[in-house]
N, C-alpha and C positions, 0 to 999 in steps of 0.2 A: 496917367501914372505909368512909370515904365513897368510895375509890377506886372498889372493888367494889361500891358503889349503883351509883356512874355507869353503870358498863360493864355492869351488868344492865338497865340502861334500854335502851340504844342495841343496833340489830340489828348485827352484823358488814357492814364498808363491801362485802364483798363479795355481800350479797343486797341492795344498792340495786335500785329496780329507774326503768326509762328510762319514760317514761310521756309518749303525745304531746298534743295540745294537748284534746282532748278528756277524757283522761283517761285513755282506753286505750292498753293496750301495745301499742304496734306495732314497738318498734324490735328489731331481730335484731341481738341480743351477738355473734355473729359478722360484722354487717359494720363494719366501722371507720370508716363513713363517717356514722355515726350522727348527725341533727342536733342531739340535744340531750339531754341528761342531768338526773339532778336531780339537785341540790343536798342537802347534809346537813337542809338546812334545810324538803325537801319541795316547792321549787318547781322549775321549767323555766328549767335554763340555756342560754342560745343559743351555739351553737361556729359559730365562723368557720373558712371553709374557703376553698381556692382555686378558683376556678368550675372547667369543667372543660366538652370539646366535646362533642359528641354520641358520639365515638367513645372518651370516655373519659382523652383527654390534655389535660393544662394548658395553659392560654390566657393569653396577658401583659396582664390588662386597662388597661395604664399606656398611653396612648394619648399620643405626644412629636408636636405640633404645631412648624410655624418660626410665628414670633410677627409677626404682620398687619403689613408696611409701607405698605400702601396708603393715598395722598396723594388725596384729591381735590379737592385746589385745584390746578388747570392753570396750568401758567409757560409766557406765550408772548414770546419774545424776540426784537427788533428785527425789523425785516420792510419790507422796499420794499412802499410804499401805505399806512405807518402814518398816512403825513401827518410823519412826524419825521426827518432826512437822518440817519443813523447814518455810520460813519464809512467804512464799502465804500461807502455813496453817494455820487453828486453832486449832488444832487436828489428829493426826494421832493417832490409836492402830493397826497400823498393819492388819493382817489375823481378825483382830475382828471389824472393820470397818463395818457400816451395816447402814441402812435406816432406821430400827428399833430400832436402838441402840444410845448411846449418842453422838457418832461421826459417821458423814453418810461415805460412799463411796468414799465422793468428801470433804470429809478429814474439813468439815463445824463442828460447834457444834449441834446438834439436839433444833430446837426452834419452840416455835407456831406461825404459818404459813409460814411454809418450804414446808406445803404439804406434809408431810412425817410424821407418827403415831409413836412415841416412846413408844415403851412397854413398860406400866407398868407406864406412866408419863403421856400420852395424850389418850385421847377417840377417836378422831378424829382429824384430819386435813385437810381445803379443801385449806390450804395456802391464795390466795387474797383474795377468797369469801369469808370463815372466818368473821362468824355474820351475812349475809344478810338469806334472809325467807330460811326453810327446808337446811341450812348450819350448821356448824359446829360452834357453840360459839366463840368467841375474845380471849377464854383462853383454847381451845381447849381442855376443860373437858365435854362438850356431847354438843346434839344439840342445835342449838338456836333458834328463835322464827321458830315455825311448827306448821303445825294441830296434834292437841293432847297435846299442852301443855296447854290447857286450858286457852288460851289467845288469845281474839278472832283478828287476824290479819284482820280489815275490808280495809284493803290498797292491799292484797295481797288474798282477792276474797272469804276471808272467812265469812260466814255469822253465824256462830256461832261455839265453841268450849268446849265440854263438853260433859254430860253423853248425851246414847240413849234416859233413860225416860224422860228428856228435850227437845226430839225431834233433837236432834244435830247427825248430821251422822259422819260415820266414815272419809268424803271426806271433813269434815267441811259443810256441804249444811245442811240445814233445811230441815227437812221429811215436804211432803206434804200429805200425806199418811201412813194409819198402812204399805199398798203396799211398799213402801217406805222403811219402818224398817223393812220389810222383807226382802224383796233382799238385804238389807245392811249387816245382822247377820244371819249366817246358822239357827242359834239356839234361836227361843226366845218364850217367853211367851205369851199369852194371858193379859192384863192388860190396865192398865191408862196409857197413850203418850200425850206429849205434838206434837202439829205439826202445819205446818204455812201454809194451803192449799190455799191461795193466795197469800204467800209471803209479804205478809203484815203485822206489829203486828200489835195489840198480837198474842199469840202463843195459842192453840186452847186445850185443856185435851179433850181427846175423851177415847174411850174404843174400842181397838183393840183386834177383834178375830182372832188369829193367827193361831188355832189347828183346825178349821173346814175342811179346805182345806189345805193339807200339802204346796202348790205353792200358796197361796192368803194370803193377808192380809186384812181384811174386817174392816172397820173403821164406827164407830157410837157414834153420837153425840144426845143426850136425851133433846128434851125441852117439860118446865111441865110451860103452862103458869100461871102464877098469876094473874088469870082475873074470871069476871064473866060468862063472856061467851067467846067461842072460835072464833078462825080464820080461815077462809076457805082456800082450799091447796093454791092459786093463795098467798095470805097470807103470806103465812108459809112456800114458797118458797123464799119470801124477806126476811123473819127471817133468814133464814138459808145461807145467801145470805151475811147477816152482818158478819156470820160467817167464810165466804169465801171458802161456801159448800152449798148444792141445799139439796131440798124435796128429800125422802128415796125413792129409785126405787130397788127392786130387780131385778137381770139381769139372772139369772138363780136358778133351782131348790137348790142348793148347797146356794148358798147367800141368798136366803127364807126361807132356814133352820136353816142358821145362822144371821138371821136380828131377827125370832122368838124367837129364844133362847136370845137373847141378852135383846129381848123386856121385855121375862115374868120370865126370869129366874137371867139375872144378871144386882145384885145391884151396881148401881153407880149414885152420883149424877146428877142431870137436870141442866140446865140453863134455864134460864126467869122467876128464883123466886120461881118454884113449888117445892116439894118434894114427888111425885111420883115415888117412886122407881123401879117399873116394871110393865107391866102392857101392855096384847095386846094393847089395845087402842093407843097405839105408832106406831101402824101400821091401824089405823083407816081411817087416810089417807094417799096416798103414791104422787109422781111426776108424775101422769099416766091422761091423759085427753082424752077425748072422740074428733075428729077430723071431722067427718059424722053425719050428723042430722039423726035422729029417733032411733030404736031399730038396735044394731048391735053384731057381734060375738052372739050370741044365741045360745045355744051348744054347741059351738064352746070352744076349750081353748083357755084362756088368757093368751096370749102373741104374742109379736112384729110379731112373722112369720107367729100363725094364725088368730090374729085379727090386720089387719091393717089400722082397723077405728079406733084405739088407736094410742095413741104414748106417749111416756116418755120427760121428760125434754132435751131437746138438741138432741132429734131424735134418740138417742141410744138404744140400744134392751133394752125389759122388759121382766118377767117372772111373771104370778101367779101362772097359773096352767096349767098342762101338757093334761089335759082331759075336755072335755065341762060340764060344768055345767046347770044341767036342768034350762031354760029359766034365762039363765043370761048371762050379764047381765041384770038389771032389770032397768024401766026406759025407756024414749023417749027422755027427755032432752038433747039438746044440745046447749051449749052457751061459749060465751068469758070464763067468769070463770069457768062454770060447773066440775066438780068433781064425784067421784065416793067414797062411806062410805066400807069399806071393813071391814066384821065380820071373826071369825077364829075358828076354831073345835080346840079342845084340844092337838090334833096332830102337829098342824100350819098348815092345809091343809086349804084353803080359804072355807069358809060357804056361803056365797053371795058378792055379789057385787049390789050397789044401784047406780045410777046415782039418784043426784038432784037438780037440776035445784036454789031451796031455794031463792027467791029474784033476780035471776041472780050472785047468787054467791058460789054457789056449797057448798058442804057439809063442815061442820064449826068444830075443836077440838082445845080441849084444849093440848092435848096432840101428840105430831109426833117428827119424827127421823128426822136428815141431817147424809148423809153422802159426800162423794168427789166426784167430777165432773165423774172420773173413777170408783166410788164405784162397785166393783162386776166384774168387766171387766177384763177378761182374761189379765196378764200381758205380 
């Protein structure tokens, strides 16, 4: 039968045998994981399998990516400084954009009180402050009320605003002293000041010597009384008092020097009616009073450190004279008003000194100086 040809040709499928790429058998009919087989036909068939780890278990090799959106063309969208006004702006010029210019940075119009100084259009800008004291005007063309504009702001602490010889500082404050208009101006004259030495009006014309002492300013006020007879220093201490300034005390050899010269050399009117132009007699009496009953300093120089049975108005040093003068002062007297008459050599070096007693009320002129509370005193 040809069946029976066939089937004595062919081995039974179950003695195929596995055969690896060389030729030889290497596969083991017991593991399953055999890679490859042969065929009826005697060659090597390849089996797919699922890969597997090191340890033996299945691995998903299907690897699910999200799918690339990445753009690289850049969108860049309206922008103050394009050079183009978009519609949040009011202005753009581009590269010429400026704070100082008529369109700022932030692409705005340049206006007064932005805060920001247009050249060439504004003085200043302080934006909200804009008009209030030592700010920048409402129309930001320069400053607006300050000291120095000669308007005296008395809401904002100033008590006067205008020239020096009115007495008006550069801080707006009223001089109380020529001292005063010294330390305020490196540089100034000798002359007539107004000043307000108790802060009180009226305002006071005195005659400040500024060039005696290059660091002092020495302040001296002339009264020439209009009477028939004088006033004793106790006196002439309330006069000068109204003025809101004390009886003339020199405080050192330097301020004696220039208290003299003021007296006999320069002209400037007096108050209390006289017109006495100069005249030692202005220093006939001074603010100095006798403290100790009987004869004292005898010899001795006149002043606070070697006579101090004397003393000055308000306890502050005095100065006459640096050398004792033979039996002076002269005198026993001493009382509530008592006083001392002071003569003067041509030099302004002191000539005597009197203590006298007169009624209980010390030596009487018509003629004496005020100066300030600090007159003479080291600043």
């Amino acid at each position: 039968m040809i069946f029976g040809a066939i089937a004595g040709c062919v081995e039974p499928y179950s003695d195929l045998t596995t055969v690896g790429p060389t030729g030889t058998d290497d596969s083991d009919p017991s593991d399953p994981s055999s890679d490859s087989v042969v065929s009826t036909s005697g060659t090597v068939a390849p089996t797919t399998m699922d890969p597997t780890t090191s340890d033996g278990s299945e691995t998903d090799d299907t690897t699910t990516e999200e799918p690339s959106t990445t753009d690289d063309t850049d969108t860049v969208g309206p922008a103050c400084g394009d050079g183009t006004v978009d519609p949040d702006e009011e202005c753009d010029l581009g590269a010429d954009n400026s704070d100082s210019g008529s369109c700022t940075k932030a692409c705005k119009y340049a206006t007064c009180g932005d805060g920001l100084v247009e050249s060439g259009v504004e003085v200043c800008d302080d934006g909200e402050e804009n008009g209030d004291y030592e700010r920048c005007d409402k129309n930001c063309a320069g400053l607006g009320p300050h000291c120095g504009d000669e308007v005296t702001q008395f809401g904002y602490g100033e008590e006067c605003d205008g020239a020096l010889l009115a007495g008006c500082l550069s801080n707006c404050k009223k001089a109380r002293s020529c001292q005063d208009i010294k330390d305020d101006v490196d540089e100034v004259s000798d002359g007539i000041f107004k000043i307000d030495p108790d802060g009180v009006e009226p305002m006071v014309s005195v005659y400040c010597d500024m060039s005696t002492d290059p660091s002092r300013g020495f302040t001296y006020l002339k009264v020439d009384i209009d009477a028939e007879f004088g006033i004793p220093a106790k006196q002439a201490e309330q006069r000068c008092n109204n003025y809101g300034m004390q009886l003339f005390v020199p405080r050192d050899a330097t301020h004696l020097e220039s208290a003299y010269n003021v007296a006999t050399k320069v002209e400037f009117t007096p108050v209390e009616g006289g017109a006495t132009l100069k005249s030692d007699d202005y220093l006939y009496i001074l603010g100095i009073y006798p403290v100790t009953p009987g004869i004292s300093c005898e010899n001795k120089p006149f002043n606070s450190d070697d006579c101090p049975q004397w003393e000055s108005n308000g306890g502050k040093p005095f100065w006459v004279s640096g050398t004792g003068i033979p039996n002076q002062p002269l005198g026993t007297e001493t009382c509530s008003m008592c006083s001392a008459a002071y003569s003067w050599k041509p030099d302004g070096t002191i000539a005597s000194i009197n203590t006298i007693k007169q009624n209980g009320v010390g030596v009487v002129s018509l003629l004496f100086m005020c100066d300030v509370v600090d007159g003479g005193l080291s600043p």
